[in-house]
N, C-alpha and C positions, 0 to 999 in steps of 0.2 A: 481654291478660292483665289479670284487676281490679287496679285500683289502690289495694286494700288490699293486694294480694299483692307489691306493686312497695314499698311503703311501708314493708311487713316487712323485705321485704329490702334495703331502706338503712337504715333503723335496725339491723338488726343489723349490714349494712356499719358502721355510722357505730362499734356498741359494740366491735368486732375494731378500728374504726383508732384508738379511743380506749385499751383494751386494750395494741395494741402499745405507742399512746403512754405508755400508765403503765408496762409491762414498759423501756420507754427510757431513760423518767427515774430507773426503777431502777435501771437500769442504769450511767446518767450518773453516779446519788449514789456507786454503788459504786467507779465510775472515781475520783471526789474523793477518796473516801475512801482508796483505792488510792496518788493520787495525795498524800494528805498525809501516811498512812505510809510514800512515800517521799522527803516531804522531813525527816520527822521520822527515817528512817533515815540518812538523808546528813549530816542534823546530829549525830546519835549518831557516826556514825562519823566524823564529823570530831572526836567529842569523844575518843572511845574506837577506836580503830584494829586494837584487838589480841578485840575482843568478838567470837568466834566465833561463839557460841550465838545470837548478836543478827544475824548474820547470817544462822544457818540459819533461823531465823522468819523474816527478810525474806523468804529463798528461800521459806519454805514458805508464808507471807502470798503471793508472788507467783505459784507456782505453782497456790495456792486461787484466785486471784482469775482467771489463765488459764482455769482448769478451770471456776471457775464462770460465765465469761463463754463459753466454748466450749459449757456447759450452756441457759446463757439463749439462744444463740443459735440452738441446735438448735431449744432448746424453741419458740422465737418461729416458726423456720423450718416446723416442726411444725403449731403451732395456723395460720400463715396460710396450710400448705401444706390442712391440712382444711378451714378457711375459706372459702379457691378453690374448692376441689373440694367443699361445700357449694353455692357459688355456682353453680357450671356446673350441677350437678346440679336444682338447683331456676330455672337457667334452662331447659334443656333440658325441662324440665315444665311450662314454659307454654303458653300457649293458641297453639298451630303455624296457626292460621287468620289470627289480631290479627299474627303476625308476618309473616304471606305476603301481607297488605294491607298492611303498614307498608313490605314488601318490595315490593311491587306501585307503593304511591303514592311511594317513592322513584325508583324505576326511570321512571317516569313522569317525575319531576318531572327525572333526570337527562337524558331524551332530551329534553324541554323546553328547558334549558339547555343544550345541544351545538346544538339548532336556532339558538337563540338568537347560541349562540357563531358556528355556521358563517356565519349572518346578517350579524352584525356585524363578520367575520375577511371574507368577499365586501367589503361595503361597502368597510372598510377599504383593501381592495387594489386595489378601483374608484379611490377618492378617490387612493389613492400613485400610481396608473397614470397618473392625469391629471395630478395633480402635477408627474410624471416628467415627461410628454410637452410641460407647459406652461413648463416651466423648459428643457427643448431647446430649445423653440421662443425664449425669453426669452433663450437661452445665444447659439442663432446668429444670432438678429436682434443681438443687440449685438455679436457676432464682426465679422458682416458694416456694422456701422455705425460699428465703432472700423477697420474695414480701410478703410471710405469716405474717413473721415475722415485715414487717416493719409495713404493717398494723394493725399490734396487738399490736405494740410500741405506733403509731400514735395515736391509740383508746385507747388505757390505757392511757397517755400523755394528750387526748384532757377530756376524762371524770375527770380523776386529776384534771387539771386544770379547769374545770367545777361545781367539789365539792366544788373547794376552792373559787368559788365566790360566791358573798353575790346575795341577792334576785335581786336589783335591778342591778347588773352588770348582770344577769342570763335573766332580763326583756331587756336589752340594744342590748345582744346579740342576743337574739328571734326575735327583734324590728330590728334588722342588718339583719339579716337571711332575714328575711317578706322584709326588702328592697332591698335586693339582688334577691331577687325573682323578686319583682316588677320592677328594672333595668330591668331583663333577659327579662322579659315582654314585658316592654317598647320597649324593643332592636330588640326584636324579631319582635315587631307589626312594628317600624321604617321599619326594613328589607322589611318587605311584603309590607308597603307601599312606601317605597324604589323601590323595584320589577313592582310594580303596576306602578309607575309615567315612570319606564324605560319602560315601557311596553308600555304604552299612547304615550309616545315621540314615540315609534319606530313607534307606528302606525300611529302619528302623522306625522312621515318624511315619511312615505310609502303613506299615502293618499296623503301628497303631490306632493310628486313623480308621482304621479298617476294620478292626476292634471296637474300636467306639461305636463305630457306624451301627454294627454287629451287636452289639449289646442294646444298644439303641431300638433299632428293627426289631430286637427280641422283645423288647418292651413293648413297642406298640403291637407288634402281633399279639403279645399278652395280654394288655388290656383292650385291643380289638374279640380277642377269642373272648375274654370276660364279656365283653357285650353282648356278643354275636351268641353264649349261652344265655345270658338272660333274655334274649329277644328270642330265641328257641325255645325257651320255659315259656315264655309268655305266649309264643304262637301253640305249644301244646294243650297250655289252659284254653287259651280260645278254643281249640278243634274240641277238647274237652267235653266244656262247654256246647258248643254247636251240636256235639253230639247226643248229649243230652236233652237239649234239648229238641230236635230229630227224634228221639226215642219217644219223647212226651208226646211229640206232636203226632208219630204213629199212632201211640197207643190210643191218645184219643181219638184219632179216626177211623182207627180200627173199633175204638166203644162204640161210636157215632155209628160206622155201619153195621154193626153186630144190632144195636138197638132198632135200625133203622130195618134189618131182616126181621126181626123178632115183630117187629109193629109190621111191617108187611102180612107176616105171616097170621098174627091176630086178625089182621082185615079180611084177611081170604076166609077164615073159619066164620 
């Protein structure tokens, strides 16, 4: 865009915020004014209490001054609403090529600085990693150098105090030792047969379990086999049954043809 056209339109930005600035101060003198007719009403009516009329001018001084501050304010809202929209419209009519290179060598200049960024956010994380890894190392060489140490205090300390006991404090403590041992023993054997009795019981509740099951199963088989014989009584009455009557129904058609020969053979004679 030329830069007499960029020059125009900040001066007249500049005459709109000069504008509203005087439309303000107008506005301000009105406020004082506003504001000293209502102390010179407050005084009136502290003088005078009972002045009506004097109050409906205050109302109607105050309702003007509402109205005409609701007015200014429109009106202000107004010119800087056209003003905007002045402005956009005479941006949007600039040189779209000047804006697509300004667009261009930004975009540029941003992926510039992200390289830049991710360069120096790498680094960064280099130098913390070492950091990191150099202060373990710093952490457990003094771990392992304050553990040297204690145990060399520990052992100098316990042999010291070792020297300085007499034979029979030296037999007491040997005699401690040999029974701490034989606790740890004792402790140890408890455990296992600790272990051993939890063992017993578990098998113990599982064979019973097992048992129940067993008895259980016996039962149903029991009263399974009870059914399973009466449903076999009852399938033998059937066949029984069936069979008998099978023999009736022979017999009568063995009558039927027996009769049925015997009347043939009268026909024939």
């Amino acid at each position: 865009m030329p830069k007499s056209k960029l020059a125009g339109l900040k001066q007249q930005l500049r005459a709109a915020e000069e504008d509203v600035q005087l439309k303000a101060q107008q506005l301000e003198e009105l406020r004082e004014q506003v504001d000293e007719a209502r102390s010179k009403i407050e005084r009136l009516e502290g003088e005078v209490n009972t002045n009506a009329e004097l109050e409906d001018d205050v109302q109607t001084l105050l309702k003007h001054q509402r109205e005409t501050a609701a007015a200014f304010m429109d009106y202000e809202n107004r010119v800087l609403a056209l003003e905007l929209q002045g402005l956009v419209d005479r941006w949007r009519t600039m040189d779209i090529e000047e804006l697509a290179q300004q667009n261009h060598d930004l975009r540029e200049e941003c992926l510039r600085l992200q390289q830049e960024n991710m360069h120096l956010s790498k680094t960064v994380a280099e130098n913390s990693l070492s950091a990191r890894r150099d202060l373990a190392r710093i952490e457990s060489a003094l771990e392992l150098t304050v553990k040297e140490k204690m145990r060399e205090m520990h052992d100098r300390l316990r042999q010291e105090l070792y020297d300085e006991m007499d034979d029979k404090t030296k037999k007491m403590v040997a005699e401690h030792g040999y029974l701490q041992d034989y606790v740890r023993d004792q402790a140890a054997q408890a455990a296992t047969l600790d272990r051993h009795c939890r063992m017993l019981q578990a098998e113990r509740t599982r064979f019973k379990v097992d048992s129940d099951l067993a008895t259980s199963l016996g039962e149903q088989q029991a009263s399974h086999a009870v059914v399973l014989r009466r449903q076999l009584k009852q399938a033998y009455q059937t066949v029984e049954a069936l069979r008998r009557r099978l023999m009736e129904t022979e017999a009568r058609a063995q009558a039927a043809w027996d009769e049925a020969v015997r009347a043939s053979s009268r026909a024939a004679v």
